[in-house]
N, C-alpha and C positions, 0 to 999 in steps of 0.2 A: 580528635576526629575532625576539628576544623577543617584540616588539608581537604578533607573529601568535597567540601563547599566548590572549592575550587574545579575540582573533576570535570562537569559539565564544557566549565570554560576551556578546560586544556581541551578537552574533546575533541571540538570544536575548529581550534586554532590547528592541534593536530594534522586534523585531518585537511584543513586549507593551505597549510605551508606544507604539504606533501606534498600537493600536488604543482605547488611550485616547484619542489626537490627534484622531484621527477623529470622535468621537464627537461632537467641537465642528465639523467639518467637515459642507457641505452633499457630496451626491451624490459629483460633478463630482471634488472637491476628494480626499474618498476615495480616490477609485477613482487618483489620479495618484500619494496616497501609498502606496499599497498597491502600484502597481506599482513604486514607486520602493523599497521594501521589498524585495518581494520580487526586484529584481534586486539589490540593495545583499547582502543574503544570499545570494545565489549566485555574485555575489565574490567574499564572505569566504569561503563557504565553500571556492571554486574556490584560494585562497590559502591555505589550510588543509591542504586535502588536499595541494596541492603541498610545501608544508613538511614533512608528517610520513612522505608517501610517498617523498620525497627522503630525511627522515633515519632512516625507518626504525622510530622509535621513537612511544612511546607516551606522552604528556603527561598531567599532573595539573594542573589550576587548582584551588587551594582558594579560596573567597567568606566575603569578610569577613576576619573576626580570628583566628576557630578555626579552629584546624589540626585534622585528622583525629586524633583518630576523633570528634569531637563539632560539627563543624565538616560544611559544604556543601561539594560537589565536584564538578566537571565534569570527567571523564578522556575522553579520547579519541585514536585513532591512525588511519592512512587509512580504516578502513572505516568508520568512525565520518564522517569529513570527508566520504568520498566520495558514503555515504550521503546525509547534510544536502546536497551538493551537488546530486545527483540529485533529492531531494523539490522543491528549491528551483524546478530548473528545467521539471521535470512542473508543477509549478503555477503556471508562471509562463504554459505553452504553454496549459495547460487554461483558465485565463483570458482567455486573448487568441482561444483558440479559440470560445470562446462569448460573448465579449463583447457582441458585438449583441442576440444572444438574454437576456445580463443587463438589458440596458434596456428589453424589450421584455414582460418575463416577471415582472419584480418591480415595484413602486409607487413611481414617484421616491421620497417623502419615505423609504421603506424600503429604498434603493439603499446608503448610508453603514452601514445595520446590518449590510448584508449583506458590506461590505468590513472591518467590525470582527469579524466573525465566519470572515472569512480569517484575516486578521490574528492572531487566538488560534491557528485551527488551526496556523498556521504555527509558532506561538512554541512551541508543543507537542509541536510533531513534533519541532521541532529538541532541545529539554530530553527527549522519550525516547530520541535518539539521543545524547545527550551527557551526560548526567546519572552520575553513579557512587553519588547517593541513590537508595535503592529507594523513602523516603516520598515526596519530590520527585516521584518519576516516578509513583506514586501521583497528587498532587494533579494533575500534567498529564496524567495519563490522564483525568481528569475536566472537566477547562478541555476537551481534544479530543471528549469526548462530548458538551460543552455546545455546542462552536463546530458541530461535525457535525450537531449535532441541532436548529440553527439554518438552516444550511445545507437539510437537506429540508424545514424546512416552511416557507422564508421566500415561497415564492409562495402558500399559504396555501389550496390547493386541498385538498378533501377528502381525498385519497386520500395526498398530502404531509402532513399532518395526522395521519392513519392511520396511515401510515409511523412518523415521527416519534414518536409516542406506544409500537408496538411497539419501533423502536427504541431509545427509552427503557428500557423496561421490561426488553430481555434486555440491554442496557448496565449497567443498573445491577446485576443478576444477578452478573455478570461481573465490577463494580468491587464488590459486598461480599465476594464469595471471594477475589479477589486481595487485599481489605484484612483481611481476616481471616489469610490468609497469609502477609499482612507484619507482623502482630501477634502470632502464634505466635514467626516469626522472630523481632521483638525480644525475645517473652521468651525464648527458648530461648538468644539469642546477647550481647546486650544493644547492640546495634550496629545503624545505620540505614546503613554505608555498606557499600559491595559486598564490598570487597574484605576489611572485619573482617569482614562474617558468615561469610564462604565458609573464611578461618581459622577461625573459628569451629567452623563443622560440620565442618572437618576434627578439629579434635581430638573432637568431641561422638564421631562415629564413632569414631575411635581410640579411645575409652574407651569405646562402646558402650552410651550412656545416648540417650534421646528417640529411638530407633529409630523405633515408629510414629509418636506424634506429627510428627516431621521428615520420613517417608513422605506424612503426609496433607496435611504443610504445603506438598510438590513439590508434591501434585496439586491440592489447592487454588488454588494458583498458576498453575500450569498452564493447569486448566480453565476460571480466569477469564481469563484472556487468549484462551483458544480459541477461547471466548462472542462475546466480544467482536471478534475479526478472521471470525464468522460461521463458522465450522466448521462443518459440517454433524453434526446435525439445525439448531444454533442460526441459520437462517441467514431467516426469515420473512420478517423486517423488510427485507430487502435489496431483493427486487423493485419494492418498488414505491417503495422511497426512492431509488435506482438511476433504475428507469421512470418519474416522475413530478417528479422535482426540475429544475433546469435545467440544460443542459449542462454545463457548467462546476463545477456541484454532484455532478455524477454522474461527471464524468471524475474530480474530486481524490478522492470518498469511495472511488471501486473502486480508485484507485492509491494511495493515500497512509494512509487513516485506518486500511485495517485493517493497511496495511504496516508502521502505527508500532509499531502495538502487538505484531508479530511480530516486529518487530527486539528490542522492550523484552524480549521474553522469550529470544530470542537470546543476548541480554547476560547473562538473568540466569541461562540453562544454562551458562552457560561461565565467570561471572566471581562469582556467586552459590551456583549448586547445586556443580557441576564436572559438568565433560560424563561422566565415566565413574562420577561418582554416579547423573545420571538416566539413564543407561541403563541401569545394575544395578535400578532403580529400579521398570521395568515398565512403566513410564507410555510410554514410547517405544510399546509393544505396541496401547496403547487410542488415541494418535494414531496410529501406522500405521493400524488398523483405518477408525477413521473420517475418517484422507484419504482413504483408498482408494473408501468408501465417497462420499465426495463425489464425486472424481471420476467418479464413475457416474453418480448422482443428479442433479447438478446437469446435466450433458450430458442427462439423459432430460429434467428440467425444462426447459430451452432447445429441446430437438425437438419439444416441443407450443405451444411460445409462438406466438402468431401476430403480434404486435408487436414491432418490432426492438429497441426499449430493451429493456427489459423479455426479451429474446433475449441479449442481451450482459449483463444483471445474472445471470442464472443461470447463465453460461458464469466468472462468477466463482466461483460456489460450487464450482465443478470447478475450477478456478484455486487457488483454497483450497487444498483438497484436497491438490493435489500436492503445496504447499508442506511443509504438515505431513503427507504421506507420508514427504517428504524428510528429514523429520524424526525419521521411527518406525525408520527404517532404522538411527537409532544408529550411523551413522560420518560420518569428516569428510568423507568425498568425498557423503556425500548432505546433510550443511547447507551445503555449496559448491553445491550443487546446487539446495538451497532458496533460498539467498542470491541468486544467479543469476536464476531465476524470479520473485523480487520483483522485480528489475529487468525483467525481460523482461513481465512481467505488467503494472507502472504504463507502462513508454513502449504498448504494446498497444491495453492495454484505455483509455486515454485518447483513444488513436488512435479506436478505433474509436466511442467515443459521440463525439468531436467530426466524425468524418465519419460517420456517422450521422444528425447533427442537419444537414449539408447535403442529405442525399438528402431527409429529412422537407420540405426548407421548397421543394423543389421538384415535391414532392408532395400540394400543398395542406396540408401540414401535420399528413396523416395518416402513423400508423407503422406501418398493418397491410401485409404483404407483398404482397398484391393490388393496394394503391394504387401500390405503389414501383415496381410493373415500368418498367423503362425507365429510370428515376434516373441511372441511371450516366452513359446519354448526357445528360442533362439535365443535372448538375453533374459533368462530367467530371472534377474533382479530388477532390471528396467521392467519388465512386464508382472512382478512384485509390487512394485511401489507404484507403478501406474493403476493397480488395483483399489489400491489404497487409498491412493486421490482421489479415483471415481468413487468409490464408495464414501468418501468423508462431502464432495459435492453433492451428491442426491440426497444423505442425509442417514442414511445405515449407524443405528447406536454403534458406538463405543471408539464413534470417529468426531474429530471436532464437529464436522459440520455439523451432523447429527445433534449439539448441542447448539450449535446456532439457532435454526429453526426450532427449538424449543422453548429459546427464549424470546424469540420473535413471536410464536404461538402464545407464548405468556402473555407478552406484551400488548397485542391486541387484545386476548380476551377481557384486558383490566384498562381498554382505552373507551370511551363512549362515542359510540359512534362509527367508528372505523374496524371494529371487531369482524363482520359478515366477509366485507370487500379484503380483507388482508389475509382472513386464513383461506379465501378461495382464492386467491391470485398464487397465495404459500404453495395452496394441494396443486396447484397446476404445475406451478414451476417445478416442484418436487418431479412429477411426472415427466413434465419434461425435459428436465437435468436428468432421470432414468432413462429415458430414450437413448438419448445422442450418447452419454457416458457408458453407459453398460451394451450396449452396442456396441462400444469402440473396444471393451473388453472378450467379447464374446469372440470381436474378429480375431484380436493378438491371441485369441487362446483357439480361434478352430485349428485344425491339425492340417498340416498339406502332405500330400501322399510323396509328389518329386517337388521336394524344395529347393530351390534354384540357388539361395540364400545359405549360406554360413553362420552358424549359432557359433559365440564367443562363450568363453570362457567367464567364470561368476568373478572370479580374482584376476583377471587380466588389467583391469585397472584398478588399483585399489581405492584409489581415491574417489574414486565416481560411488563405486557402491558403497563407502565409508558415510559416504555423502548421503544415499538414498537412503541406507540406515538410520542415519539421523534425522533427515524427514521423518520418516516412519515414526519413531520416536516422539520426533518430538510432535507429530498428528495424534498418535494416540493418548500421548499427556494431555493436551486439549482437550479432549474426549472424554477419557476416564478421570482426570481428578480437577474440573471443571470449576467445583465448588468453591476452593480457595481462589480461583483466577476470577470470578465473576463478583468474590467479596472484593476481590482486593482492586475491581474495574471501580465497582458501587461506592467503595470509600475514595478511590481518589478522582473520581466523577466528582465525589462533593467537596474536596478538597482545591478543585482546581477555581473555585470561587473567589 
């Protein structure tokens, strides 16, 4: 079973010399390696986690010749596997989900860039979920802002364009704080890998030298990563790089891009700072504050939208929100809680822009709510699984979300302090994700008497509703057998130490 050691590492390289292959590849050619990739990764990874969740333990791959501490490394154990498993298969769904719409939406000769710029995403995600270098994961937070920021403007419309450029701009915000914060670090610690910094500021503490500096270098770190997965206020760029990109662009960026970078920070409260460092810390207090604060904001943003995309990108900025709520709460049952949400969040919110994008194309192609009345009968499957997502975001038992906000509900009641402020910002937002979402279901399902509009066929594309299928699916596994997925956050939460 050694070989399996290796897995992550091919993964990885996999997926980065694809999309150099590609790049000699017409259209066609692409897009069969790309999928052939990305199920090849979802494999390994599915062979991965089986291995380390079977043995329990936590693996080191050192790369190359040097050994630690001056040497490259890739550590990982099931949440790390299970993780890359999960992205693997969200992206595999969100592609096939929108595949017609990629042909239809992009410029052949510019079909091939636009499966090279999967292709990085991919190799990126996977090296911040696997990585035990903090630079490393640095350089691939940068590869993921390049392949993302390819991803919105590859149809080349103005407002993609727009997008794309603020994009940029609070991306890069975000990646000079957290590279300033990894250059503190080295000097303070003189160490690039996880586990020597984290000795490290254990002893810095214990002797009680670089106090603030190592204060400003958490937050530093912190707040670039926060930027970066859109926390609210930073969150501009999202609507309309969300609203205006193609399906498939819009389903991976809300489930995967800012996911990666929430995990990388994940790793590095626990395996970098130490978790009972940042919560002596304070920084816990300024993300509670402004998840809380999203979760509101972005629900009020999403109840003026009149456009369904663009309705579901701001339902992420509340999405956010919780996560790093989850976060401010300062104990393990509320980053179980966070952790959890990231999953319940990407199978979701994927869900719902790819049935989404079936209600649009049987409403001439418009996405304001007025045009969509009636949708649901018209693509009865798109207006199925759009059901589903709404009801799994407000929180309706026996859908993931549903088990999100119960462990968020947990987790305050057993935090001191933050208990009052957390499940009344929770009951609000609940209320207001039922507003905006079941509203937008009511519309697809009122009846129109002369429908202007053509209802398709449930099997006319097989692949789309093969697709939605498995969302559905795979929402209510979340949902209903919740219990083993939340053991098996809680164990390798403590594993990733």
């Amino acid at each position: 079973m050694e070989i399996i050691l290796n897995f992550p590492c091919i993964s990885i390289l996999l997926a980065m010399f694809s999309a150099i292959i590609s790049s000699a590849l017409n259209g066609k050619w692409a897009k069969y390696l790309n999928t052939f990739v990305v199920t090849a990764v979802g494999v390994l990874s599915a062979f991965t986690f089986w291995y380390t969740y079977t043995t329990k333990n936590s693996y080191t791959y050192v790369m190359g010749h040097y050994p630690a501490p001056y040497g490259n490394e890739i550590r990982f154990g099931s949440l790390e596997a299970g993780m890359a498993l999960f992205f693997a298969v969200i992206m595999l769904l969100s592609l096939n989900g929108g595949r017609k719409k990629i042909r239809l939406e992009i410029a052949p000769e510019k079909e091939k860039l636009y499966y090279i710029m999967i292709n990085l995403l991919l190799s990126s995600l996977l090296a911040l979920v696997y990585t035990n270098d903090i630079f490393t994961a640095y350089v691939f937070v940068e590869i993921n802002t390049i392949a993302a920021c390819g991803l919105i403007m590859i149809t080349e419309h103005g407002r993609t364009i727009e997008a794309a450029v603020r994009y940029m701009i609070m991306s890069l915000l975000g990646s000079g704080l957290f590279l300033i914060g990894i250059c503190l670090l080295y000097d303070m610690t003189g160490h690039l890998l996880m586990v020597y910094i984290h000795s490290s500021i254990t002893k810095i503490m214990a002797a009680g030298t670089y106090q603030i500096p190592l204060l400003v270098t958490i937050g530093l770190i912190v707040v670039g990563l926060a930027i970066k997965s859109a926390l609210f206020p930073f969150h501009a760029w999202l609507p309309d790089a969300y609203g205006y990109s193609t399906v498939s662009s819009a389903a991976m960026l809300s489930s995967l891009v800012s996911k990666g970078y929430i995990f990388l920070l994940i790793k590095l409260i626990y395996r970098v700072i130490g978790f009972r460092r940042f919560y002596e810390s304070g920084i816990v207090n300024v993300l509670f504050v402004f998840g809380l604060a999203g979760m509101i904001m972005g629900s009020l943003y999403a109840i003026r939208e009149n456009d369904i995309r663009r309705m579901i990108s701001y339902s992420s900025v509340a999405q956010i929100g919780y996560i790093y709520m989850g976060f401010g709460l300062g104990t393990s049952i509320g980053m179980v809680a966070s952790i959890f949400h990231i999953l319940s969040h990407a199978a979701t919110k994927s869900l719902l822009f790819v049935s989404a994008s079936g209600l649009t194309d049987v409403s001439g192609g418009h996405k304001e709510f007025q045009e969509l009345t009636g949708a649901g009968y018209r693509n009865k499957a798109a207006g199925a699984a759009f059901t589903v997502g709404a009801f799994s975001m407000v929180g309706i038992p026996c859908f993931s979300g549903f088990i999100s906000k119960l462990l968020f509900a947990q987790a305050a009641i057993q935090t001191s302090g933050k208990t009052l402020p957390t499940l009344i910002v929770l009951a609000i937002s609940t209320v207001l994700n039922a507003i905006y979402f079941l509203k937008t279901v009511i519309r697809i399902y009122t009846p129109v008497k002369d429908d202007k509009y053509e209802a398709v066929s449930s099997g006319k594309n097989m692949l789309y509703l093969v697709t939605l299928v498995c969302f559905i699916v795979l929402n209510l596994a979340l949902g209903m057998i919740s219990q083993p997925i939340t053991d098996w956050i809680s164990y390798g939460v403590t594993a990733l130490i």
